[in-house]
N, C-alpha and C positions, 0 to 999 in steps of 0.2 A: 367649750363650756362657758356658761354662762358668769356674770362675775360674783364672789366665792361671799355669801353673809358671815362675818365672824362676828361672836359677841363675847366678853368676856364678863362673867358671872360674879354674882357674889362679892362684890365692892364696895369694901365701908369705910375707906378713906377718900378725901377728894386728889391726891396725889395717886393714887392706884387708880382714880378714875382718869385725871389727865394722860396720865401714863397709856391709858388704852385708847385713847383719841391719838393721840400724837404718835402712834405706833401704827394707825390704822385702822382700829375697829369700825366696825357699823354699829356696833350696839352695847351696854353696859347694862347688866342685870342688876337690882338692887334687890334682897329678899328680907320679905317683910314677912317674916315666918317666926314668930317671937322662938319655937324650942330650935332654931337653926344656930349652927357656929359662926353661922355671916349672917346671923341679925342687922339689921340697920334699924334705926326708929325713921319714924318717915319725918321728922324735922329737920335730921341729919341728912339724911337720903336728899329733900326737897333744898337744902344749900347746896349741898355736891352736883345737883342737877339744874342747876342757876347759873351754878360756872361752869358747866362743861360747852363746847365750841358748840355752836347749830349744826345740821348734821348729821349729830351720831344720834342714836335712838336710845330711849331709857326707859326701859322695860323692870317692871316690878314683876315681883315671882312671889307666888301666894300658894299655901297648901291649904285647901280644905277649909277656907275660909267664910265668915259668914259677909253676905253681901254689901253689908253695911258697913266692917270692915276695909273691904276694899274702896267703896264710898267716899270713907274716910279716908282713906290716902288719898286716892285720886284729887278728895278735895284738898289737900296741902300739897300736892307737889303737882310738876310738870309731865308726870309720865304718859308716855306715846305709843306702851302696846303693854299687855299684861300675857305673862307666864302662869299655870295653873299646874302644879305640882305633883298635888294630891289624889287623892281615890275621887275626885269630883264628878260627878254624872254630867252627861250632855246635857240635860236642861239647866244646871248650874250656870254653867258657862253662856247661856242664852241672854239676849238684850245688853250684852255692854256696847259702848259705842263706838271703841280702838278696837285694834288690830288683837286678838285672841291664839296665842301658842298655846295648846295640849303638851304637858309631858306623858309620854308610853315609858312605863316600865319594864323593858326588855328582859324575859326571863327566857323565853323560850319560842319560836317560834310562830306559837301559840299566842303569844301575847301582843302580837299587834293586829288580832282581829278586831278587835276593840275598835281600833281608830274609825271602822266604816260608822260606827254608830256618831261620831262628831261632827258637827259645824262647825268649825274652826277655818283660821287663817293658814295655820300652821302645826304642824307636831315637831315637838323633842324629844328623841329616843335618848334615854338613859336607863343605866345598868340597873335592875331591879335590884333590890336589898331589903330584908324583912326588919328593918327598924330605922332607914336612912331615904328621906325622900331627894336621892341626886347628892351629889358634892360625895362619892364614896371612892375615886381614883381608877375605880373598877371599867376594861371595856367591856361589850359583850360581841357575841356574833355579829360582824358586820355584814356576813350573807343574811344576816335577817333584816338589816337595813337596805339593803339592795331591794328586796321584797317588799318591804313598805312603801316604798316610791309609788308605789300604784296606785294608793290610799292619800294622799297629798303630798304638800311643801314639808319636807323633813328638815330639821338642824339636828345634827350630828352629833351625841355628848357620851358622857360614862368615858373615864379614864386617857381623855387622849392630852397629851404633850405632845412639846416641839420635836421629841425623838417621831414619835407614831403619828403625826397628824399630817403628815403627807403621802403617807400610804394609806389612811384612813379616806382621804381626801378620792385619791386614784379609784378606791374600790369599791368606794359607794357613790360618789360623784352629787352630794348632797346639795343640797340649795345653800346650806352654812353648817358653820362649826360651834360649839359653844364648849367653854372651859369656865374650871372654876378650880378647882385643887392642882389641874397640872401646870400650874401658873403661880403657884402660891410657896410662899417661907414658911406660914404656918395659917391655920383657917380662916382666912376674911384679909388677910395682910399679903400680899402680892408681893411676886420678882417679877422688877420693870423688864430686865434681861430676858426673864422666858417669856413678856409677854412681847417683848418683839419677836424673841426666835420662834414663839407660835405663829403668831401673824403671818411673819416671811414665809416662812415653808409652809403654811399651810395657800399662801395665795401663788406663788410659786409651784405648787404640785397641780394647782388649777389650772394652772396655764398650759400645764401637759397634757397633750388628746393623748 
């Protein structure tokens, strides 16, 4: 296999940020989703993203946002690929000029028909929830992410920890991983501990044919 993308989500401290470079990551989600519990404002966001090493990637995660919006962040910080959360249509996501992740709402089977309709770079399957876009703890089928693969670059998310993320890793064989609550003390405030013991076992299970 090829080598394993982790990112770890949802980071509004710049010590939770360091903490995921120094452990290993490839990427640090910041979510600029004003009704989310890992809010960041983007001036907070755009310091933490000044100090973090060259490198690692700093991905903003947006739900359903209006374009100018995201404009508006992109114009105060440094970020190098955008996540898209929400119920957004493919032509939403049309004309940016970074790297573009889809999140799939995994309910059923059924629900990642959808992705054939995207242009994107990438999708993130996360655990569907009627009032929570992502950060819900929840996994889902992962024979449904096995079956996505066909449809693009998948990152791997909904409910996975350092206990599950190496058997998650084995049975979908994902392009990457992404956490955000199985890593956390409480919403938005990280354990450095789990965010190594993710990392390790999750790039550790990679290395298993």
């Amino acid at each position: 296999m090829g080598d394993l993308f982790v990112k770890i989500c949802g980071v509004t401290t710049l010590d939770d940020a360091l903490s995921a470079a120094e452990h290993g990551a490839d990427a640090v989600g910041f979510n600029f989703y004003p009704q989310s519990k890992r809010y960041i404002p983007p001036d907070r966001a755009a310091d933490i993203m000044d100090r973090l090493p060259p490198g690692i990637k700093r991905i903003g995660v947006f739900v359903n946002p209006e374009r100018a919006y995201v404009a508006a962040v992109l114009e105060h910080t440094t970020i190098d690929g955008l996540q898209f959360s929400g119920n957004e249509s493919p032509q939403a996501l049309s004309g940016y000029h970074l790297p573009v992740m889809k999140a799939i709402h995994v309910a059923n089977v059924q629900s990642i028909n959808e992705m054939t309709s995207f242009q994107v770079d990438s999708f993130l399957l996360d655990t569907f929830h009627t009032e929570h876009f992502g950060g819900t703890g929840t996994p889902f089928d992962w024979n449904i992410a096995v079956r996505a693969k066909q449809f693009g670059k998948i990152l791997l998310a909904g409910g996975l920890t350092s206990e599950n993320v190496a058997e998650a890793v084995r049975t979908v064989k994902p392009y990457g991983v992404d956490v955000s609550s199985g890593v956390e003390l409480r919403p938005g405030i990280k354990d450095h501990k789990k965010i190594k013991e993710f990392i390790l076992r999750a790039r550790e299970a990679n290395t298993i044919e």
